[in-house]
N, C-alpha and C positions, 0 to 999 in steps of 0.2 A: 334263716328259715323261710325266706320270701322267695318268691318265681322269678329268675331273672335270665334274660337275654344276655350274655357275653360278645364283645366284638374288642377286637384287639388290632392297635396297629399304630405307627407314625400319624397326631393330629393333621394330614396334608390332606389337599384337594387330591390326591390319586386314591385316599381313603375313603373319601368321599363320608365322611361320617357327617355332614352336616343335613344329607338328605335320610339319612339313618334316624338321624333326631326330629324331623320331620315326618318321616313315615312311621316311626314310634308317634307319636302322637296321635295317628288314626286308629294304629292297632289300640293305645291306649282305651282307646273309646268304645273299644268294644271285649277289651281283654283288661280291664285295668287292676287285675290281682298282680298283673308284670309288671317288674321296672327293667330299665337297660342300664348295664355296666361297661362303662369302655373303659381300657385299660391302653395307658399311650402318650405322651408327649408330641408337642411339635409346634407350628407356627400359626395354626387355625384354634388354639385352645380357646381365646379369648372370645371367637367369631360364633364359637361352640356354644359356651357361657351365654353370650344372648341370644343366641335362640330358645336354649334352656328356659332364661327367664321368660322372654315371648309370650311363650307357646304353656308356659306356669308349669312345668315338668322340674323345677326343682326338687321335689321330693321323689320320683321314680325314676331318674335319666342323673347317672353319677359318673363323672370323669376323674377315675382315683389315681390317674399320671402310670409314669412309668412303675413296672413291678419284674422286678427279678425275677420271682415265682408266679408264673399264670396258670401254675397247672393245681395251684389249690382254688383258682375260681374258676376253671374248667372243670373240676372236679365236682364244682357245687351248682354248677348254672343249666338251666332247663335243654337250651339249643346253643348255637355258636352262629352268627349273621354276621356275613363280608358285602359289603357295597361295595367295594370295590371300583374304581375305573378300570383299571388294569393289577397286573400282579406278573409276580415272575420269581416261581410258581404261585405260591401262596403259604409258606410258613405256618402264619397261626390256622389255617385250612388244617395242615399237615397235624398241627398240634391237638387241635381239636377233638381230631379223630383219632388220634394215639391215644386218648382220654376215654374214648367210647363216649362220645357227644355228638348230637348228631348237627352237620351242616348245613345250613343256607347260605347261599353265597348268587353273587349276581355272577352270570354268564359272559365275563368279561376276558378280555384279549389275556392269552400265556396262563392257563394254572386250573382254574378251578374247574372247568370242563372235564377236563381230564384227569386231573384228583378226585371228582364227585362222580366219575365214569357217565359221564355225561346226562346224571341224574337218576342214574341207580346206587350212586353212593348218599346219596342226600338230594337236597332238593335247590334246583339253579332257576335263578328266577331273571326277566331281562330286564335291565335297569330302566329302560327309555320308555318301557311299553306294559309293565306288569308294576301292581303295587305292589309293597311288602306287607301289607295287612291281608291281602287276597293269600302271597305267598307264605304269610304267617299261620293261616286261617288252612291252606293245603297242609303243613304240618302238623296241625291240631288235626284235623280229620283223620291223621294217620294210624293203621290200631297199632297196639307193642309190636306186635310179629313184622310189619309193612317199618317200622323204623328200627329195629335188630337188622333184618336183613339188608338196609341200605348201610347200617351205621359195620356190618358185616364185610359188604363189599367192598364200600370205604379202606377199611380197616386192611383188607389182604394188599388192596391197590398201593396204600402207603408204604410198602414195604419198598417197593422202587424207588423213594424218593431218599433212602435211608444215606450218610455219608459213605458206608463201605459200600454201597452200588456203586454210588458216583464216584467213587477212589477206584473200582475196578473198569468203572467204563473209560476212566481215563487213562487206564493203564493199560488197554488194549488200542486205544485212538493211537499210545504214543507207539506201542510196537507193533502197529502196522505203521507207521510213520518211518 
């Protein structure tokens, strides 16, 4: 029954989830009904774990490993936030919005630009120059109608990303080939 942040992905530096837990901590401090759920395995977990402690976010910053089914804590979570360094396209982007949840994601190289239709499907924020609390803070100001209608556009855009698109696009690459 609590407000929570979802972010899904491979524990790796291209997830960038360690500046995630970082910038969760500012938003913390001004939003702290929220906690963050990351959902994910990989080779940064342990590096994750202390900053957790660091930073005393053990109790609202959870890394509950990998999950077969993410689409019951999409189902339950406030927004969906990708840090991202890069992506190719973006998956849990794609999943997120098949859920009707609305996206933040950073404006990083291959994917979310153009899955978040360059921030009418959601809101893209830029890693090097923008926080996530400023950017957290643009989504909280948003009324229902201003987040339907991105979480709307979202939603039509993902249809291209479907596998029978991509099974027809490649069946016309092959016979003009």
């Amino acid at each position: 029954n609590k407000k929570y942040i979802l972010s899904i992905g491979r524990l790796t530096k291209q997830k960038n989830f360690n500046h995630l837990i970082k910038e969760f901590y500012k938003i913390n401090q001004f939003y702290p009904d929220y906690s963050l759920v990351i959902l994910g395995v990989g080779e940064e977990e342990n590096q994750l774990k202390k900053i957790i402690q660091s930073k005393h976010l053990e109790d609202k910053v959870f890394l509950l490993g990998f999950k077969k089914n993410v689409y019951k804590y999409l189902k339950n979570c406030e927004c969906f936030i990708s840090c991202s360094k890069y992506e190719d396209p973006g998956a849990s982007i794609i999943q997120a919005i098949f859920c009707n949840k609305f996206a933040i994601s950073s404006n990083c190289k291959n994917g979310p630009s153009e899955i978040l239709l360059k921030g009418d499907g959601g809101i893209l924020f830029d890693l090097y120059n923008d926080t996530l609390e400023q950017t957290f803070k643009k989504y909280l100001e948003l009324d229902i109608f201003e987040k339907k209608k991105k979480i709307i556009n979202a939603k039509k855009n993902i249809l291209k990303y479907t596998i029978f698109r991509h099974h027809n696009s490649l069946i016309n690459l092959f016979n003009k080939i």
